[in-house]
Steps between C-alpha positions, in 0.01 A plus 500: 500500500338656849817756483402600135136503545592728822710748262236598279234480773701822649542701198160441379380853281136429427199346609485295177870368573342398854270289332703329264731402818221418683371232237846347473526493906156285494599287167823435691300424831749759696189754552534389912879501494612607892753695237308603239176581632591808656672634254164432292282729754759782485478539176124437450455777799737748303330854483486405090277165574217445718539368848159313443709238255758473784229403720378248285826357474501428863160364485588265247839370734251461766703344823813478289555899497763571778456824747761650274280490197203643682712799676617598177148582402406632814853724521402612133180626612595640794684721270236667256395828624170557411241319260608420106854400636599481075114579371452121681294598763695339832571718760621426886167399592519153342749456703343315749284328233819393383562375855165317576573330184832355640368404795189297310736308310661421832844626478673658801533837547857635659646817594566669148120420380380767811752715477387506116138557618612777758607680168245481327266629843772777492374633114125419621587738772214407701470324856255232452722267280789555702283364809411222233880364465548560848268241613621278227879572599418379858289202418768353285769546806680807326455691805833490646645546131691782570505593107139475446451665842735800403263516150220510681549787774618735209206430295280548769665822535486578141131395472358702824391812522760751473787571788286171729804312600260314746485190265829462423554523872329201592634292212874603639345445874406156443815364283654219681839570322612826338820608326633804415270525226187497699658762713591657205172522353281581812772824524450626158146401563472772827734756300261466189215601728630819637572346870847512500538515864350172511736369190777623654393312878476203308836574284696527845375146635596303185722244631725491158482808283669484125556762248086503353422543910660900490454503147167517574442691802714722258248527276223549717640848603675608163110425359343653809773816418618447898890565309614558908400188606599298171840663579497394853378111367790495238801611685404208763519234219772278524519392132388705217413388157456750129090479614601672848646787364252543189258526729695789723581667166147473373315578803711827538446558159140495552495755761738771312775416709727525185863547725403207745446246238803621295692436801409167570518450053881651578568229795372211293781206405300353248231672280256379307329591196195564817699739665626716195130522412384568814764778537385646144154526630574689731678775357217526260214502742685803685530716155851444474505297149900609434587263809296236382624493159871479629420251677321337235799538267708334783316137537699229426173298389198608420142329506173611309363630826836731517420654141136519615592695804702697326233625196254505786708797640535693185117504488425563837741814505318631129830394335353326228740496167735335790280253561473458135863461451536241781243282363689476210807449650372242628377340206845549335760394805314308743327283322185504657113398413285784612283374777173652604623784742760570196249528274276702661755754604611576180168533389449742770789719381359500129204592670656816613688597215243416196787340358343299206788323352514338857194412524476381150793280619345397804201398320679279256708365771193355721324364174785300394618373829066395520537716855243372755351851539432518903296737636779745602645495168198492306419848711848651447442429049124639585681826622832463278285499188234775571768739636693440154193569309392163388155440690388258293804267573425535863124439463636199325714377802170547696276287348778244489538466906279220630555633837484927534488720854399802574833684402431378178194599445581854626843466234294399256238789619774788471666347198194586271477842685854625472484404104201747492216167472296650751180287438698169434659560875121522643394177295762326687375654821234389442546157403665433830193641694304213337760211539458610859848576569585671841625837466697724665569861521785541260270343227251790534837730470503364178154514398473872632803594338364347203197728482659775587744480259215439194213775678285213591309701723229247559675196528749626719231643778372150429767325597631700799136426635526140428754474663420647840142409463518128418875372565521700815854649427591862663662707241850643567642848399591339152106381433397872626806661242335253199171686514652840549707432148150362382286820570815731459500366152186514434451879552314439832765710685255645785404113585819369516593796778141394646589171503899524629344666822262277558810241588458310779870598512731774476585534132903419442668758214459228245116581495528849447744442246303277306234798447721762459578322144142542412482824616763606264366258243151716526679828533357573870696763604337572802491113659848421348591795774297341767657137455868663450445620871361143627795327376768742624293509808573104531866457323648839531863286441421271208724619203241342240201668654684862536627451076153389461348824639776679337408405143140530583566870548697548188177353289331752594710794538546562837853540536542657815383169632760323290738708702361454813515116453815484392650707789288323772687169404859711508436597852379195624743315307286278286712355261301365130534129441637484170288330237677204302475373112526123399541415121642174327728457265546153359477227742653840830276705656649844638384764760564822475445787788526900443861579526584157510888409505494113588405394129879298346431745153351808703813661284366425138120537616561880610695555191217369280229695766716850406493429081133474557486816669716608297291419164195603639580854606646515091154430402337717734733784413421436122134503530503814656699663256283359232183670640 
């Protein structure tokens, strides 16, 4: 019966379940069953049930509960980061509550019960609880526990104030017995802290080393981006194992040393999925997406954080529709559930293109799956949905997150402005002034940009006060360039040139650019002349800032300039970035450049471009001959 009872106690789906079982336990007089009991805690201390029943539970066996049942609640506590562990309200700091309990009821602490406490200290993060279990650990003669002990010097680490190893020290100091663990730990512990000389003194008196011992010295340097002396630390080891090389690979990676970690990828017996993805990384964080996608193509297995790297590429590189088409090959051959970093990437990429359908699809997809929306993703729909022209979807996803930061306020902030909801975006401005949330500068980019962008002429000087005045923040060149656009747009040409010399720094081109537009805008021949000179003054070899000046000449006539423009960038050899065109069609989206050749139906597309031409010169020949 104890064996049955034991089943269902372990696949238990409900809180209401747990009380039916619980009520049979007691009828059945097995509620203090060494067995059963806990079993009984486990599941009452499940994030879906409140620890407070488990701890009655254990009230109610009194002596009878073993050290077993009480670690289990401890362990289980240990574990919930932060307060409302399941909406229950436990968190690690009933922990020890947990623990005083235990010991009140007279039942023996061991080893497991403080290295369950340790953890919990650990998501506390603070000292004074650590010091706490410490004394307790030594009064109950777990001083020489070489677990425990080991527990305790890395939270004491963990729990100190950052890079002090001086803690941790004297905990390794004063172990009677250590094993290669402890020298393990007080190692990583040194190399964690930035003092790798002193890791690596210690590392060279271990009396036994094993693979974790240069695995982590390893580690230390690949993190610290020391590749030389990572090198020097892995060619010395006698055995390596698939973490050993990752960590080569990776670290190498890391720095841009694409050829050295394809090298080591190349010497490699036996790769793992780790090491493909590592290797795919790579490529793509060098440019060279090609590589990675042959490589990509090559894996023999593939993992969700492989597709992830691989979409992750596509977007970082502006490659979009590819990151588009990988998601859904995904879908369709791997077999995959979109995690969060999948999720957000693709939103990302609809982002960029304002594909709809995709976001449409998206949308659908994280409602039916009942998506926890996270802060990162709830900050990529925010973005997804304004840039795609549905603000009011993405103000939606905002008041939905119980938990926002500053990037979403600021997403939320441009959202409304880039759909032309100029007032809206300074309503949520300020309504995070008054929930007293802590801004920073970008979120005044926003704001700025904001007014600029409707003529809020008051508001924005405003804000740009408020913002040195009472939040203290300097204002960079883009801050400066935000109330240029303001007064450029607002006619107030004369101030804005008052005001971009008054800079506490030299003004870069993208100032003078930014009131050059209003000159044109308000037909100001004479400034538009003095601002074309500023900029070529500062970016004489920018391609977009000579065409700029270019077409700014042919507005108003002045075609000598044109020519003079044009031939400056001949002689010095400034070439024009070509512009580039994105439409979708169906579920693809395509690109198109001037005199582009890549496209796979560049053949029919310039036959249909040259009937157009074709039919429109007809029509222009036929109206004239009409008149």
């Amino acid at each position: 019966m104890e064996q049955e009872l034991l089943r269902i106690l372990r696949s238990l789906k409900s809180p209401r379940q747990l009380l039916q079982i619980h009520a049979q336990l007691l009828a059945c007089g097995l509620a203090a069953s060494p067995r059963l009991l806990p079993a009984l805690v486990s599941a009452s201390s499940a994030p879906s049930s409140s620890p407070r029943h488990a701890a009655a539970i254990l009230r109610a066996a009194g002596a009878a509960a073993s050290t077993v049942a009480h670690n289990t609640l401890i362990e289980r506590l240990a574990g919930r980061r932060g307060r409302g562990g399941g909406g229950r309200g436990c968190s690690p700091e009933d922990a020890p509550a947990a623990y005083a309990a235990m010991r009140a009821a007279g039942v023996d602490p061991n080893g497991f019960t403080f290295t369950f406490l340790l953890r919990a200290c650990e998501s506390l993060g603070r000292l004074p609880p650590c010091r706490c279990v410490h004394g307790q650990i030594v009064r109950c003669g777990f001083g020489s526990d070489v677990v425990v002990q080991n527990a305790l010097l890395n939270v004491y680490y963990k729990c100190g104030d950052p890079g002090d190893v001086g803690a941790a020290r004297k905990v390794f100091d004063r172990m009677p017995d250590r094993d290669v663990v402890s020298w393990n730990s007080i190692v990583g512990v040194y190399m964690s802290s930035g003092d790798a000389a002193g890791a690596m003194e210690l590392f060279e008196a271990m009396p036994e080393r094993n693979v974790v011992s240069w695995n982590t010295v390893v580690a230390g340097f690949t993190r610290a981006g020391d590749m030389v002396s990572a090198r020097s630390v892995f060619d010395r080891m006698p055995i390596r194992d698939a973490i050993s090389w990752n960590l080569m690979i990776s670290g190498y990676a890391t720095s841009g040393d694409v050829e050295a970690a394809r090298s080591l990828f190349d010497e490699m017996d036996r790769k793992d999925v780790v090491s493909w993805t590592a290797m795919v990384s790579a490529y793509a964080k060098i440019g060279d997406i090609d590589s990675a996608k042959v490589l990509f193509d090559q894996m023999p297995v593939k993992n969700l954080v492989s597709w992830n790297a691989m979409i992750t590429a596509y977007n970082h590189n502006s490659r979009y529709d590819e990151a588009l088409r990988t998601f859904q090959q995904m879908m369709i051959e791997g077999g995959f559930v979109p995690d969060e970093a999948t999720l957000v990437s693709v939103a990302s990429a609809c982002a960029q293109l304002g594909s709809s359908e995709y976001c449409n699809w998206l949308s659908s997809y994280i409602s039916k799956r009942n998506t926890h929306i996270t802060v990162a993703l709830g900050n990529a729909l925010i973005d997804m949905f304004a840039k795609c022209g549905d603000v009011g979807k993405a103000r939606s996803i905002f008041d939905k997150m119980k938990t926002r930061c500053i990037i979403t306020w600021t997403t939320m902030i441009s959202g409304f402005a880039y759909n032309g909801r100029f007032r809206e975006a300074l309503l949520i401005y300020n309504e995070m002034c008054r929930e007293g949330v802590e801004l920073d500068d970008a979120v005044f980019i926003a704001a700025l940009a904001a007014c600029a962008h409707g003529g809020l002429l008051q508001e924005g000087w405003s804000i740009f006060k408020q913002m040195v005045e009472q939040y203290g923040i300097v204002p960079r060149m883009e801050h400066y360039g935000c109330i240029v656009d303001l007064l450029g747009r607002a006619g107030k040409l004369q101030e804005a040139v008052q005001f971009i010399e008054s800079m506490p720094f030299k003004p870069g081109a993208v100032i003078w650019v930014t009131l050059l537009s209003s000159c044109i805008a308000h037909s100001d021949a004479e400034l538009t002349e003095y601002v074309s000179t500023k900029i070529v003054e500062i970016e004489p070899f920018d391609s977009s800032y000579q065409v700029l000046l270019s077409n700014c000449s042919a507005l108003e006539g002045r075609w000598g300039s044109v020519m003079d423009a044009r031939k400056t960038m001949r002689d010095w050899g400034v070439q024009k970035t070509p512009g580039s065109s994105l439409i979708q069609v169906g579920s693809e989206v395509h690109e198109f450049l001037a005199k582009d050749t890549r496209h796979s139906k560049i053949k029919e597309i310039y036959e249909t471009l040259d009937g157009l031409i074709a039919i429109i010169r007809h029509s222009e020949y036929c109206g004239t001959r009409d008149l």
